[in-house]
N, C-alpha and C positions, 0 to 999 in steps of 0.2 A: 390511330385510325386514319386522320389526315394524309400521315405520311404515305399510306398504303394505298389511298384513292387514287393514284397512279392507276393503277394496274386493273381497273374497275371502269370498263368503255361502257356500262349500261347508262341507263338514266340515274341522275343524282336522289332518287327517291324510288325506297322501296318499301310495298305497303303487304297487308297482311290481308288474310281474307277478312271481308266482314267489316273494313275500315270505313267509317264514314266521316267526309272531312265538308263539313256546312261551308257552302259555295264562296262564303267569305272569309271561311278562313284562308292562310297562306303556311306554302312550306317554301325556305327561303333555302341557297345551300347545297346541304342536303341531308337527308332526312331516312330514318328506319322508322317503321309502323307493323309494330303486331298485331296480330289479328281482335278486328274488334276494337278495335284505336277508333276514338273519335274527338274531332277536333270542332269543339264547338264555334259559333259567330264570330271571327275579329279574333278567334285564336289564330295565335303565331308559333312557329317551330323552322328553327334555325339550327344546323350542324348538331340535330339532336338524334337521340334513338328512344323509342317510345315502345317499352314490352308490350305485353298483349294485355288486352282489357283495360287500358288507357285512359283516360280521360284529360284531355284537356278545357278547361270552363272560357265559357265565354270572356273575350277580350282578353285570357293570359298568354303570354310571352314566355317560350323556352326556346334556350340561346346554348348552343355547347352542355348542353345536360344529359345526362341516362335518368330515364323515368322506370322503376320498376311494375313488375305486374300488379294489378289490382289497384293502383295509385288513382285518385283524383286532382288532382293540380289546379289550386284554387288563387294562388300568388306567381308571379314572375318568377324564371327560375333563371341564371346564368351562373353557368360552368357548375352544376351541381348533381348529386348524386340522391333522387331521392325514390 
């Protein structure tokens, strides 16, 4: 994916309808969000992609990860596939 973000002049985050990301969370990078992604308090998301219906829990850290649909992410994830 990296290699290919060459050729991608938009912004480094693209969200899905329906995403809500708590004022505190951060996306670092850059970032994919399907629809209905929400990124709880002091969540973090870094060079990740996040399907649709998402969840990230408060205060967890995704780093180089694909989140699939219907996931809740309750632990730190780096470079992971879950």
């Amino acid at each position: 994916m990296l290699a290919n973000r060459e050729f991608v002049k938009a912004e480094p985050f693209l969200l899905g309808p329906h995403c809500w990301l708590h004022p505190q969370a951060t996306l670092k990078g850059w970032a994919v969000a399907g629809k209905n992604a929400v990124l709880e308090e002091r969540a973090k998301v870094k060079n990740s992609i996040l399907w649709d219906h998402v969840k990230i829990k408060e205060g967890v850290k995704v780093t180089d990860s694909i989140v699939t649909s219907w996931r809740e992410v309750e632990s730190d994830l780096v470079g992971a596939v879950a």
